[in-house]
Biotite code that builds the C-alpha atoms (Angstrom):
import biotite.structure as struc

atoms = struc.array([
    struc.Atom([87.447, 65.427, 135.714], chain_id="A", res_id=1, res_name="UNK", atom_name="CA", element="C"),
    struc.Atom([90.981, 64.396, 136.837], chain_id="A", res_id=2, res_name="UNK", atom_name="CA", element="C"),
    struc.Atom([93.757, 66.990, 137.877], chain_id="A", res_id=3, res_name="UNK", atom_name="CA", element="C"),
    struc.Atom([95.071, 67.575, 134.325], chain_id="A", res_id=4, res_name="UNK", atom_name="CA", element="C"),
    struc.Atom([91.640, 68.306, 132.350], chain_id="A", res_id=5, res_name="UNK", atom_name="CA", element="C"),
    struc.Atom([90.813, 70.630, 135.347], chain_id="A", res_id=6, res_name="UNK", atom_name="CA", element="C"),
    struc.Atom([94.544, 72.707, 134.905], chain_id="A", res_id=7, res_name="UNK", atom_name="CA", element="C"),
    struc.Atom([94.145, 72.815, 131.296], chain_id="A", res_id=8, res_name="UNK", atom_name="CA", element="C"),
    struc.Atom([90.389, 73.974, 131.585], chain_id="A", res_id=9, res_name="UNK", atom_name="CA", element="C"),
    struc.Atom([91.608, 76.884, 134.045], chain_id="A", res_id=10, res_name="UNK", atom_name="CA", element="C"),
    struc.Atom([94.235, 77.690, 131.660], chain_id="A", res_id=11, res_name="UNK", atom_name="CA", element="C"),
    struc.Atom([92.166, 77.678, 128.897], chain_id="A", res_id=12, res_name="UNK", atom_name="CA", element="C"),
    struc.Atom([90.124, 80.067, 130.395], chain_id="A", res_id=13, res_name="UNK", atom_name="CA", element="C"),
    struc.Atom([92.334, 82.507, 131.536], chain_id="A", res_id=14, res_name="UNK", atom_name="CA", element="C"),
    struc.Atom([94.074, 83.001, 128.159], chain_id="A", res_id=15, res_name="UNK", atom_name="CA", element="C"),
    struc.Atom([90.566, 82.707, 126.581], chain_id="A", res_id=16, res_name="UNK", atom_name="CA", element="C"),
    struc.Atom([89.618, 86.127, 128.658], chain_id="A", res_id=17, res_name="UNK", atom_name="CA", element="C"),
    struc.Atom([92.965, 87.729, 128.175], chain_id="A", res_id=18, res_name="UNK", atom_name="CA", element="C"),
    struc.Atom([92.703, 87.108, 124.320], chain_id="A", res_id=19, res_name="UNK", atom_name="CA", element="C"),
    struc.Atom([89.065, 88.693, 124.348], chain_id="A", res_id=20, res_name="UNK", atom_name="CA", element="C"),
    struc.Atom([90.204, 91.563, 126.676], chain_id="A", res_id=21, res_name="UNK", atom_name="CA", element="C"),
    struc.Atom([92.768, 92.374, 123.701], chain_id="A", res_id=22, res_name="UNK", atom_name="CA", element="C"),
    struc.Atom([90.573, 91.764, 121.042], chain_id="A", res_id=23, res_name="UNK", atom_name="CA", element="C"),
    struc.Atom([87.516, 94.103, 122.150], chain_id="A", res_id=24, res_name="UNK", atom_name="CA", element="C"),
    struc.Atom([90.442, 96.717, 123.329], chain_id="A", res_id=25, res_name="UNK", atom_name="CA", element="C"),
    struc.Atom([91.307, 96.384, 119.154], chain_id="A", res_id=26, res_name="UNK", atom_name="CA", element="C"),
    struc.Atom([88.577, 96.551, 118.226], chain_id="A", res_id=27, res_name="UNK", atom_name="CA", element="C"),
    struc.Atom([87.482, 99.692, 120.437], chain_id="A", res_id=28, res_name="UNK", atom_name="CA", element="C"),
    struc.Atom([90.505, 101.372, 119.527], chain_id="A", res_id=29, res_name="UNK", atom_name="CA", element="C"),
    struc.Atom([89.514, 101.108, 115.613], chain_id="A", res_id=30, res_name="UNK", atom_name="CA", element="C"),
    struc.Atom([86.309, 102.810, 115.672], chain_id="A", res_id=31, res_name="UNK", atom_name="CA", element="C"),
    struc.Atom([87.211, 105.412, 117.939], chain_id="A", res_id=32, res_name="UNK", atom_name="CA", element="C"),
    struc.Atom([89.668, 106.699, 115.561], chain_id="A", res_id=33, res_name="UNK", atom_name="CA", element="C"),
    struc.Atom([86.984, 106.165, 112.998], chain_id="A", res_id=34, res_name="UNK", atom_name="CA", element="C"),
    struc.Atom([84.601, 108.415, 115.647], chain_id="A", res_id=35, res_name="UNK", atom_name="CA", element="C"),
    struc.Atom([87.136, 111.334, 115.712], chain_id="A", res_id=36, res_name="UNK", atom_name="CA", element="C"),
    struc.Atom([87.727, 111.376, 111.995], chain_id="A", res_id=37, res_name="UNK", atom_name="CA", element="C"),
    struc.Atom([83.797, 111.767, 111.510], chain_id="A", res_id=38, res_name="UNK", atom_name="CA", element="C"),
    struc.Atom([83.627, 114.460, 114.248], chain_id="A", res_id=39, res_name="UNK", atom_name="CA", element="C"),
    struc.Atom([86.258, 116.524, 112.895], chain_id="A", res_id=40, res_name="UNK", atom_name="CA", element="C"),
    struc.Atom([85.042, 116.361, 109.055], chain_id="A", res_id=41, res_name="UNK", atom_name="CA", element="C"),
    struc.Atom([82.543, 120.176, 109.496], chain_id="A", res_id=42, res_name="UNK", atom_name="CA", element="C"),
    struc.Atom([85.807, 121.310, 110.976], chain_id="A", res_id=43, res_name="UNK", atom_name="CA", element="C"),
    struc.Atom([87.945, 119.810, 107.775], chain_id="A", res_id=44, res_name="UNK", atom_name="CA", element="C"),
    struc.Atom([85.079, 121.046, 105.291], chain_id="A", res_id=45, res_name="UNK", atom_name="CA", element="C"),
    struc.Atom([85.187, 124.565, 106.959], chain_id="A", res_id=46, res_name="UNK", atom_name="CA", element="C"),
    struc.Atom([89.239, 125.156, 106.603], chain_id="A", res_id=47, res_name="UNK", atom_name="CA", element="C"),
    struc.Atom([89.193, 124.215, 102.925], chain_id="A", res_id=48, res_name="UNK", atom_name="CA", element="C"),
    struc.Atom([85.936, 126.361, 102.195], chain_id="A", res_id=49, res_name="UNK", atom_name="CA", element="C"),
    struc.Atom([88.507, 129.274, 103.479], chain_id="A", res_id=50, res_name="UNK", atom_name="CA", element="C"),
    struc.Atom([91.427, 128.069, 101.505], chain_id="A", res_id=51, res_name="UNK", atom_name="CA", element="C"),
    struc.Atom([89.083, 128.142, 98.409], chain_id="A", res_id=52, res_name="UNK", atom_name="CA", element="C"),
    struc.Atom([87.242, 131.801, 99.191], chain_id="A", res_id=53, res_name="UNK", atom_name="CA", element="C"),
    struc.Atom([91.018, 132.974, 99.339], chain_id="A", res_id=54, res_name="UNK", atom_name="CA", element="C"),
    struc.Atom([91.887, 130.849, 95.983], chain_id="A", res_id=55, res_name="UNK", atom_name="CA", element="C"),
    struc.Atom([94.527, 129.140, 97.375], chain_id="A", res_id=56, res_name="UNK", atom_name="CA", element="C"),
    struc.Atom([94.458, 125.930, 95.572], chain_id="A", res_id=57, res_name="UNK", atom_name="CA", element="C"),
    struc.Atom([97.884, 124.641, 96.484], chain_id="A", res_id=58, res_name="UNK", atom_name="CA", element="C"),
    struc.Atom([96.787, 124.582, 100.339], chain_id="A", res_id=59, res_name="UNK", atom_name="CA", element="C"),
    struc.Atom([93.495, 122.751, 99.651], chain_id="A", res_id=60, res_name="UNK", atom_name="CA", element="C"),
    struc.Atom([95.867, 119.837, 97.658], chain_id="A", res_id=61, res_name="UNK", atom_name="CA", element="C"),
    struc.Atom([98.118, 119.632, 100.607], chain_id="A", res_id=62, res_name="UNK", atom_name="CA", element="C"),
    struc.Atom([95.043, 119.805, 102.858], chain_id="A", res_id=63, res_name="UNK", atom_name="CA", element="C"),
    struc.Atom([93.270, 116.503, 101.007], chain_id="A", res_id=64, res_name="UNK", atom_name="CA", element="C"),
    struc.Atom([96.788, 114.880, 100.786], chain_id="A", res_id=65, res_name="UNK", atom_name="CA", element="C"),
    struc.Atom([96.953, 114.853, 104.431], chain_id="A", res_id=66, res_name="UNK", atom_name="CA", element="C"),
    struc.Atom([93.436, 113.903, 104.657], chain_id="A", res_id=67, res_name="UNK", atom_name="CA", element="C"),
    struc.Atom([93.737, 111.136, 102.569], chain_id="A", res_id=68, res_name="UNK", atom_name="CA", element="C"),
    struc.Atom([96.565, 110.016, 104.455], chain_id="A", res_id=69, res_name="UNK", atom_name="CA", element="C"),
    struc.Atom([94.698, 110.294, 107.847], chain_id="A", res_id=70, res_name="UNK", atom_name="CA", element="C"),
    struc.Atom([91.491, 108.546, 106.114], chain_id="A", res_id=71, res_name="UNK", atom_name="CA", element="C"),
    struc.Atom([93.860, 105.359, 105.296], chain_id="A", res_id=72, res_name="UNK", atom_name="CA", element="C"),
    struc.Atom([94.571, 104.576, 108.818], chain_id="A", res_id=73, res_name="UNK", atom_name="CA", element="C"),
    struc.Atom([90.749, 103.592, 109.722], chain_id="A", res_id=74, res_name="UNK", atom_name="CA", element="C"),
    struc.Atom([89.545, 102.650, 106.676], chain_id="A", res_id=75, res_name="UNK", atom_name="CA", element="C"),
    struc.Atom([87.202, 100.464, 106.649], chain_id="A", res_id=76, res_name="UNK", atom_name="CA", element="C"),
    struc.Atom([89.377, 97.567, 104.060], chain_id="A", res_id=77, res_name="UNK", atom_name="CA", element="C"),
    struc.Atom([86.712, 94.537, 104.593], chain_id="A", res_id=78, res_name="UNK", atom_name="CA", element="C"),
    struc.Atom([82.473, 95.327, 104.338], chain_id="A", res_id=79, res_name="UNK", atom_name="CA", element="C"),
    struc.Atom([81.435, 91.384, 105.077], chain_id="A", res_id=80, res_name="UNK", atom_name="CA", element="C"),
    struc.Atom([77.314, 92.587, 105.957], chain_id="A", res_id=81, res_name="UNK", atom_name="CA", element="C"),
    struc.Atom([78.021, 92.001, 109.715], chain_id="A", res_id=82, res_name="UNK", atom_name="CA", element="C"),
    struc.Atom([79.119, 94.422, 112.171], chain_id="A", res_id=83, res_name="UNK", atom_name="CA", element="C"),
    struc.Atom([81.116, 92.791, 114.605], chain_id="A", res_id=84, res_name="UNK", atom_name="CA", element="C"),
    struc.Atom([82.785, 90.389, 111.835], chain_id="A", res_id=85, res_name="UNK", atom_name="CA", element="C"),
    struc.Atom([83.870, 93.928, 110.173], chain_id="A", res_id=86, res_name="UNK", atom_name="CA", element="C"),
    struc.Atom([85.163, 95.107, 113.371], chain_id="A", res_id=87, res_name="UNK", atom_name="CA", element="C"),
    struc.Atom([87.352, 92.095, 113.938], chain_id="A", res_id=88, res_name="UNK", atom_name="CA", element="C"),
    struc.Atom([88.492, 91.996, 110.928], chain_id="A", res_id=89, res_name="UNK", atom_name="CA", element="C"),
    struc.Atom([89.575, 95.377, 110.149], chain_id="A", res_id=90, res_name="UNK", atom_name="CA", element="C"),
    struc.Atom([91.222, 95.592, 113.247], chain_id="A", res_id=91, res_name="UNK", atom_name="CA", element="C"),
    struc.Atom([93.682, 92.816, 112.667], chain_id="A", res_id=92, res_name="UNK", atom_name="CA", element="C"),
    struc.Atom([94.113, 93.774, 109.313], chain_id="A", res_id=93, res_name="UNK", atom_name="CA", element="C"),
    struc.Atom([95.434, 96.584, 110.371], chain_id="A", res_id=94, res_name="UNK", atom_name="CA", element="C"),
    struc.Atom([97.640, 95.519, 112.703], chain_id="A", res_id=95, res_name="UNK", atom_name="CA", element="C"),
    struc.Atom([99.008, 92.603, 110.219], chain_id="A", res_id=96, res_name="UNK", atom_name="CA", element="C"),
    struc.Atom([99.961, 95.703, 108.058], chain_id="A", res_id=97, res_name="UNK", atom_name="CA", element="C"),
    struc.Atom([101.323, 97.690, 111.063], chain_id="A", res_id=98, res_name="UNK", atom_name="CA", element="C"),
    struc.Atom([103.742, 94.410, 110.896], chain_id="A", res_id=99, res_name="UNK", atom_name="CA", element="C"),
    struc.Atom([104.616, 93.598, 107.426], chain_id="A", res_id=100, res_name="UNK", atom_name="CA", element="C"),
    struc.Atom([101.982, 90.896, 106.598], chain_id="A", res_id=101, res_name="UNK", atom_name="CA", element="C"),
    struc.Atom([99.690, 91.622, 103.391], chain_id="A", res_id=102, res_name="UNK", atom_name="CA", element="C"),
    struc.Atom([96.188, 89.670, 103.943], chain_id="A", res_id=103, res_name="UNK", atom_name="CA", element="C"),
    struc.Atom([94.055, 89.320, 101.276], chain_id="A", res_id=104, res_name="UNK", atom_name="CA", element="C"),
    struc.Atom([90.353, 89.195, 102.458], chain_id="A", res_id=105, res_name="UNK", atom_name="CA", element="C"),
    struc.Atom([87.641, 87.810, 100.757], chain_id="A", res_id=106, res_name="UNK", atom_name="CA", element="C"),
    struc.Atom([84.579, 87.696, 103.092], chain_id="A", res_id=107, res_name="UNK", atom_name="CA", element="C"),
    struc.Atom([80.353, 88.182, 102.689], chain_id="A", res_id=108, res_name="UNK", atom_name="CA", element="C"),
    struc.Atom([78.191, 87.028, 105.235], chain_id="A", res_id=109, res_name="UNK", atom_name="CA", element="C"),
    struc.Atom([74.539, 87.403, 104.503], chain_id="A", res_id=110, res_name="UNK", atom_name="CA", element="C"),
    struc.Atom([72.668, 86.132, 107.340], chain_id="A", res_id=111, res_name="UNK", atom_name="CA", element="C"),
    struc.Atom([72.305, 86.584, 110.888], chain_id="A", res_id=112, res_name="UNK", atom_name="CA", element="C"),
    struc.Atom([74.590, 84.375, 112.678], chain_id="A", res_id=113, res_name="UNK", atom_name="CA", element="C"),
    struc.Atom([73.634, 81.980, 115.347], chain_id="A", res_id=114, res_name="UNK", atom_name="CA", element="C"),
    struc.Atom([76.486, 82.150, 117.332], chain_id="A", res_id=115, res_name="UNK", atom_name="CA", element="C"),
    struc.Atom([77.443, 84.397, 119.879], chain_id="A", res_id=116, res_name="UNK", atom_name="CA", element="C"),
    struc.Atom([79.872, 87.835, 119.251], chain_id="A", res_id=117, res_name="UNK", atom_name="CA", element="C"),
    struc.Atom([82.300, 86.832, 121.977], chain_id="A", res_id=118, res_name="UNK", atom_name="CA", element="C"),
    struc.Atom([82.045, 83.124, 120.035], chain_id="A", res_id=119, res_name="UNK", atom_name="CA", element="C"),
    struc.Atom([82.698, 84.663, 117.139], chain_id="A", res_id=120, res_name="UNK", atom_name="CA", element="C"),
    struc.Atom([85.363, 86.809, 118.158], chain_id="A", res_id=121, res_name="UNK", atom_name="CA", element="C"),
    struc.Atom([87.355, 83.843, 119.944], chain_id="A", res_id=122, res_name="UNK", atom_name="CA", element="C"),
    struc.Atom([87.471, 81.966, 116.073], chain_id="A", res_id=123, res_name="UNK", atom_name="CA", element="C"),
    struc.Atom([88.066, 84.857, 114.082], chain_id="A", res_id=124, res_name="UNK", atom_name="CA", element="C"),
    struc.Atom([91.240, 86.304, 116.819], chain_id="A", res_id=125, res_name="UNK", atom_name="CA", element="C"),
    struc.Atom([92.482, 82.972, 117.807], chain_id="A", res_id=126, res_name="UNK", atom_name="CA", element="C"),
    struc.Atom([92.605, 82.267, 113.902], chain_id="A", res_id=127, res_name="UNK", atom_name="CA", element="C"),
    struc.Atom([94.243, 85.780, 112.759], chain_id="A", res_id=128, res_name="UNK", atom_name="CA", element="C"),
    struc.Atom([96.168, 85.763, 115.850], chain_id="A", res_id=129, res_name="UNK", atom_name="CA", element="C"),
    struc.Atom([97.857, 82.270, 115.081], chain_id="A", res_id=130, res_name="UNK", atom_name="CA", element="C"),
    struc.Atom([98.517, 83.417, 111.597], chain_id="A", res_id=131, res_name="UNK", atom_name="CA", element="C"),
    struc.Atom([100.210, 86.638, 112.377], chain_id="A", res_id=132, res_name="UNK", atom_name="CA", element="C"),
    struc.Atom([102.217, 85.188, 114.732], chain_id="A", res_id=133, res_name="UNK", atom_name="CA", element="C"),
    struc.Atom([103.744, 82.515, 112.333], chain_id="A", res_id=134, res_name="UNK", atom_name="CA", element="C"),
    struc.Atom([103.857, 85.167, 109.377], chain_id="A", res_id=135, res_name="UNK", atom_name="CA", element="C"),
    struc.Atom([106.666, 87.166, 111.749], chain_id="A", res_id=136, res_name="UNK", atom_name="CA", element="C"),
    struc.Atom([109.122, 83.930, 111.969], chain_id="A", res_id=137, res_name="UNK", atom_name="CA", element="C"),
    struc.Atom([109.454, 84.647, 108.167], chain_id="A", res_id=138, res_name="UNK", atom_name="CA", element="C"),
    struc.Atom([111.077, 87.340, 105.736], chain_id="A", res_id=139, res_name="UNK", atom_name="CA", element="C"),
    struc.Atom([108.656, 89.734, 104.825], chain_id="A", res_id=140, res_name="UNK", atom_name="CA", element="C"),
    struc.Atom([108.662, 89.122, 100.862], chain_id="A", res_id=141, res_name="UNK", atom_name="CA", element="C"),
    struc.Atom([107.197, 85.516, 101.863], chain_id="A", res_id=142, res_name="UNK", atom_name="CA", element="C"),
    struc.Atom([104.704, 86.571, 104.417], chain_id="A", res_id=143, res_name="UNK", atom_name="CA", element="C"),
    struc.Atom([100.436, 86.659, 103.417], chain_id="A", res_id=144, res_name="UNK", atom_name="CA", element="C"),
    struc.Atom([97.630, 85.954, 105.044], chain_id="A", res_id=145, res_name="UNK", atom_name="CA", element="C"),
    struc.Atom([94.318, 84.528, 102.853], chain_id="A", res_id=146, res_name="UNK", atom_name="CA", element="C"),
    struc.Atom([90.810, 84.973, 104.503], chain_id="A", res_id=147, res_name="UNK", atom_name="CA", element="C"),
    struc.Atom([87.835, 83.756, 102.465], chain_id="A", res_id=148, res_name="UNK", atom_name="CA", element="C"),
    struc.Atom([84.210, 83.676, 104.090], chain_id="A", res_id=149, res_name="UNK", atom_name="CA", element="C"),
    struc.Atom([80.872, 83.155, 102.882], chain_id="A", res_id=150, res_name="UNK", atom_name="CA", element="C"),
    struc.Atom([77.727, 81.030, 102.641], chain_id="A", res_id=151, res_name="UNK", atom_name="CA", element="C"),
    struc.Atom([78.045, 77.598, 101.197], chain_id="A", res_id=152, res_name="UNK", atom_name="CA", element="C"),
    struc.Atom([74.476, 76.199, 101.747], chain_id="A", res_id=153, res_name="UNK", atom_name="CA", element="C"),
    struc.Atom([73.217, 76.644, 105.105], chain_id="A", res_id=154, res_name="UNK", atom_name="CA", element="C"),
    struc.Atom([76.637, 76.977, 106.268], chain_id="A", res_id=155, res_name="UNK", atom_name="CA", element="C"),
    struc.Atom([78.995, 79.627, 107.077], chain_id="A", res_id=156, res_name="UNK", atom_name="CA", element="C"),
    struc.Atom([82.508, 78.332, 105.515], chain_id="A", res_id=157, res_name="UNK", atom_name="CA", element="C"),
    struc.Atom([85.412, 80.085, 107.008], chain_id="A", res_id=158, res_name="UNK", atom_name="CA", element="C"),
    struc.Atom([89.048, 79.457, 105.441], chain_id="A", res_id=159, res_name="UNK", atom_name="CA", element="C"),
    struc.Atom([92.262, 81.134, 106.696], chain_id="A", res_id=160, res_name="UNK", atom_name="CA", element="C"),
    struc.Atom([95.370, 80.232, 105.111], chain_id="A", res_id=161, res_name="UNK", atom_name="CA", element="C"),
    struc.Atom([98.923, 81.412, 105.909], chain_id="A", res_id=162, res_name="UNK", atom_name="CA", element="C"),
    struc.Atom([102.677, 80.656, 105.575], chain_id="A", res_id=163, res_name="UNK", atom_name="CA", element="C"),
    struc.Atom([104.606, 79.498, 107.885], chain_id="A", res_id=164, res_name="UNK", atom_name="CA", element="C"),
    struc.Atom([108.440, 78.860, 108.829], chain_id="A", res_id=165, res_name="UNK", atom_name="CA", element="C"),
    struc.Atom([107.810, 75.019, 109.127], chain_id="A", res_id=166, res_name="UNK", atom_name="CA", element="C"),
    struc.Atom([107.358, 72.631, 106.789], chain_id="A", res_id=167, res_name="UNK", atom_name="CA", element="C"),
    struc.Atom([104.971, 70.498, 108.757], chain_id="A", res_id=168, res_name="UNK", atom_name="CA", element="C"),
    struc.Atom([103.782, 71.189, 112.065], chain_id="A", res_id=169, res_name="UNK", atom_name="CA", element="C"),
    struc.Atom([103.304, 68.376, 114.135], chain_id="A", res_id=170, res_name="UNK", atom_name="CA", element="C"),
    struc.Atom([99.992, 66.870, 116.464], chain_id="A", res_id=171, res_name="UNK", atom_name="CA", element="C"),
    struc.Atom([100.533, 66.023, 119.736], chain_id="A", res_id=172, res_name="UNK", atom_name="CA", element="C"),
    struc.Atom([97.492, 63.553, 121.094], chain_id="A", res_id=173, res_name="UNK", atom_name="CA", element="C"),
    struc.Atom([95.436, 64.688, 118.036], chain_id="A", res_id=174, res_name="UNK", atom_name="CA", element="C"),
    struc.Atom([96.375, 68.688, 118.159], chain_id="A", res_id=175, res_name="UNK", atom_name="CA", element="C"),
    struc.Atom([98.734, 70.347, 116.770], chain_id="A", res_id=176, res_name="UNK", atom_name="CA", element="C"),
    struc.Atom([102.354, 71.581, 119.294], chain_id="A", res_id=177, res_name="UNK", atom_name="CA", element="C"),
    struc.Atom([102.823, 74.525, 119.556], chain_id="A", res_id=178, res_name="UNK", atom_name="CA", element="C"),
    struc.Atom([106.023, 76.639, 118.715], chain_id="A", res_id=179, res_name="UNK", atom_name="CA", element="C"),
    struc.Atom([105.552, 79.622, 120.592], chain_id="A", res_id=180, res_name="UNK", atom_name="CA", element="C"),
    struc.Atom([104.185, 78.828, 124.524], chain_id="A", res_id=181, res_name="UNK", atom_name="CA", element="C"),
    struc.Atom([100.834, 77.267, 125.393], chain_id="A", res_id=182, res_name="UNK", atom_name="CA", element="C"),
    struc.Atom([98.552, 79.937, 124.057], chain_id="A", res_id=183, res_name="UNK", atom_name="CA", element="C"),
    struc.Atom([98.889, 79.035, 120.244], chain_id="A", res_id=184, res_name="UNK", atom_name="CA", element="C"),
    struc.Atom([97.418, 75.149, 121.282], chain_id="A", res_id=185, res_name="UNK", atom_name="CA", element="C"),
    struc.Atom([95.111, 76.543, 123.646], chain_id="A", res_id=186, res_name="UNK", atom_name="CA", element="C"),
    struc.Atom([93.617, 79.053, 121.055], chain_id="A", res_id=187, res_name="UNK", atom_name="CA", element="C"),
    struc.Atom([92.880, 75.994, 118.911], chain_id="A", res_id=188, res_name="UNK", atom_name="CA", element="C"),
    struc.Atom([91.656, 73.906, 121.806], chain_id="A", res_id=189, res_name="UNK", atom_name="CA", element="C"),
    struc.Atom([89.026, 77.390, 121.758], chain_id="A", res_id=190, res_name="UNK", atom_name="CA", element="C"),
    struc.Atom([88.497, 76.820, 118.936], chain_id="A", res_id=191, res_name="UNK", atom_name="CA", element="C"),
    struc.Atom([87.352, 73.708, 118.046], chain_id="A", res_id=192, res_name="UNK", atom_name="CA", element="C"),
    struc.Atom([85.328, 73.800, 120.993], chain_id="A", res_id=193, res_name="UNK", atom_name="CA", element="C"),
    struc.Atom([83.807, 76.176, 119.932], chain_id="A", res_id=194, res_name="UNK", atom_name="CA", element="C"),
    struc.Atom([82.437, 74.724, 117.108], chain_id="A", res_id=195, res_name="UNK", atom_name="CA", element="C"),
    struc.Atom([81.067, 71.456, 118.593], chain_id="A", res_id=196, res_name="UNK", atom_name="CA", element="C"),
    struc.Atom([79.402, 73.661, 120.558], chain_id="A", res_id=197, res_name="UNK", atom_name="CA", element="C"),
    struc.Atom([77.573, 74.798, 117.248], chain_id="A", res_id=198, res_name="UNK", atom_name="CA", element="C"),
    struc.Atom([77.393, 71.905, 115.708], chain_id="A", res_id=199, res_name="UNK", atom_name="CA", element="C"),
    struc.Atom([80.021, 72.765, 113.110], chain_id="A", res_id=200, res_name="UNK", atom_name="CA", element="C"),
    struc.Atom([83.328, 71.569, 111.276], chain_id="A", res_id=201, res_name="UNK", atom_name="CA", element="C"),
    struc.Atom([86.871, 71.915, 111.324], chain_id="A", res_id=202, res_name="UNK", atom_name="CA", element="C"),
    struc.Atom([90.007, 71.092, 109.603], chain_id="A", res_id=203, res_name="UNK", atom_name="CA", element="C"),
    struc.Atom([93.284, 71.980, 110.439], chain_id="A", res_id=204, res_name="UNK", atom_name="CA", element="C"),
    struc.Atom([96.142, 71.124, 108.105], chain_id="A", res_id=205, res_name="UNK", atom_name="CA", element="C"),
    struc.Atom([100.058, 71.772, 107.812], chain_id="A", res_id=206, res_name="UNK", atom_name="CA", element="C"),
    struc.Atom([101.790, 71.050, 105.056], chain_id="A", res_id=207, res_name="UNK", atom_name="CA", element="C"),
    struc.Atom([104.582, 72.370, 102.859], chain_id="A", res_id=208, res_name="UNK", atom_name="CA", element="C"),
    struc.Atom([105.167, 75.209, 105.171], chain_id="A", res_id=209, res_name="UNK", atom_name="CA", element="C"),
    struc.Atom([101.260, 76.406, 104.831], chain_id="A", res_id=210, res_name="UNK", atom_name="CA", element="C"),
    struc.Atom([99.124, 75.888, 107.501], chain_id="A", res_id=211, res_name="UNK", atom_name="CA", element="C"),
    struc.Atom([95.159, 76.051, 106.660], chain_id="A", res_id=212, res_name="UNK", atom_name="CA", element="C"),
    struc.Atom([92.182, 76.147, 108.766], chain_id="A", res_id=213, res_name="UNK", atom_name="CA", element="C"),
    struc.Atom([88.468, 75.357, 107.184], chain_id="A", res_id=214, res_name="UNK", atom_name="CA", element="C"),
    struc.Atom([85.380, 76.122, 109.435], chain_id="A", res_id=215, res_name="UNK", atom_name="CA", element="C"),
    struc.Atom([81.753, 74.914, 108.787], chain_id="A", res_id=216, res_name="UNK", atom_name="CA", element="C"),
    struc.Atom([78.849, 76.318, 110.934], chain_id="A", res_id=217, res_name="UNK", atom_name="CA", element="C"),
    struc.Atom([75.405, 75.521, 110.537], chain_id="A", res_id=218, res_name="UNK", atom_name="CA", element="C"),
    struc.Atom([72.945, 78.162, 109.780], chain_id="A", res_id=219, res_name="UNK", atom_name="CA", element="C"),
    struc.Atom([68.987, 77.417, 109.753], chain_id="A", res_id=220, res_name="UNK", atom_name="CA", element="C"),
    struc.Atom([66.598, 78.314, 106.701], chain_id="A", res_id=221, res_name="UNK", atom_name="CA", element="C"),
    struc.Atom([64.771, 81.018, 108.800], chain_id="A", res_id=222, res_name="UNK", atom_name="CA", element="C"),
    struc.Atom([68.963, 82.911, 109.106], chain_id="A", res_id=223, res_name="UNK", atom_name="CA", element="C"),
    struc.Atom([69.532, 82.912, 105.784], chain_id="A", res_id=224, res_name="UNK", atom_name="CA", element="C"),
    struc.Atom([66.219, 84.257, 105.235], chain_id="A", res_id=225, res_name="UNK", atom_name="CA", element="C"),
    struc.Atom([66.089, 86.894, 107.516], chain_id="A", res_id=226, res_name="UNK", atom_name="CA", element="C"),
    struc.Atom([69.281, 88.955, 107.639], chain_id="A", res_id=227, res_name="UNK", atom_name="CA", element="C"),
])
C-alpha cells in the first residue's frame, strides 16, 4: 500500500470514528429525552387528576397543550420495524427540522439485517449527513430531504434523495469532489465500502441540482423469514 492509500486510509478512519462518536451521542441524546418524558408521565397524570377533582378545566387544557408541545420534541416520526434504524433516523430528522429541512420518510424494514449497527449507522449518517449539509447552501422554501426504504426481493433498497445548490456535482478519479472539506468524499468512500463489504449496490447520481443515492444489500431467505 503506497504512501497515499495509507494517508487516506488513516484519514478515513479518523473521521469514520468522529462521525460515529456524533452519531451514537444523537442518538443517545434522543431517547433520553424520550426516558424522562416516560418517567415523569404518573407525575403528569397526578397534577391533572387534581386540576380535575378541583374542576378546573381551563388548567387541564393548558396542562395537555404544554404536554403536547413537550411530546413533539421526541416523537417518535419514523416506526421502520428495527430499532437502531428508528434511532438513526429519528434523530436526524430531528435535527434536519431543528434546521429548516422538511424530510419526508418512507421506510419498513422487515427482516433482521445482516449487517452490523455501527455498519449501518456509517450509511444511514454519512447519507443524512451529506444531505443536510447541501440542503443548508439553499433557501429554505427549496430545501427537502426524500428517504424511502424497504424490501425489494431479498434486498434491502435504500434511496435518499435531496436538493442541492449545484447543478451537477462533479467525480474526481471515479468519486464525486467534494464542496465542503474532505469529510463529505470520505463519508462516501465509507460508504461504498461498506457495501462491497456486504456484497451490495450503489449508485450515486447528480444531476439538475438533485443528488440521489440508491443502496442494494443482500438479505438471505432464512432473514426475511425470521424477523
Amino acid at each position: 500500500m503506497g504512501l497515499f492509500s495509507r494517508r487516506t486510509q488513516r484519514q478515513i478512519e479518523a473521521y469514520q470514528q468522529e462521525l460515529l462518536t456524533t452519531h451514537y451521542a444523537e442518538v443517545e441524546n434522543m431517547y433520553r429525552r424520550m426516558r424522562g418524558w416516560r418517567h415523569d408521565y404518573r407525575n403528569h397524570i397526578q397534577t391533572m387528576k387534581a386540576y380535575a377533582a378541583s374542576g378546573d378545566l381551563e388548567a387541564i387544557n393548558r396542562y395537555l397543550d404544554k404536554l403536547d408541545e413537550d411530546l413533539n420534541t421526541v416523537d417518535i416520526v419514523v416506526k421502520t420495524g428495527n430499532a437502531m434504524t428508528d434511532a438513526i433516523l429519528n434523530s436526524k430528522i430531528s435535527l434536519a427540522a431543528a434546521r429548516g429541512i422538511p424530510v419526508t420518510a418512507d421506510a419498513h424494514i422487515p427482516v433482521k439485517l445482516r449487517l452490523s449497527e455501527i455498519d449501518l449507522c456509517s450509511i444511514l449518517g454519512n447519507l443524512f449527513d451529506n444531505a443536510i449539509e447541501a440542503s443548508l447552501a439553499l433557501p429554505e422554501e427549496q430545501r427537502l430531504i426524500r428517504v424511502y426504504m424497504d424490501m425489494k426481493g431479498t434486498q434491502l433498497y435504500i434511496s435518499f434523495t435531496n436538493f442541492t445548490a449545484v447543478k451537477k456535482l462533479q467525480k474526481v478519479f471515479g468519486r464525486f469532489a467534494t464542496t465542503r472539506g474532505e469529510g463529505h468524499g470520505l463519508g462516501l468512500w465509507r460508504i461504498q465500502s461498506i457495501i462491497e463489504k456486504c456484497g451490495g449496490y450503489a449508485d450515486f447520481n447528480s444531476e439538475d441540482g438533485a443528488f440521489t443515492a440508491e443502496i442494494l444489500l443482500p438479505q438471505t431467505a432464512e432473514d426475511s423469514e425470521n424477523k
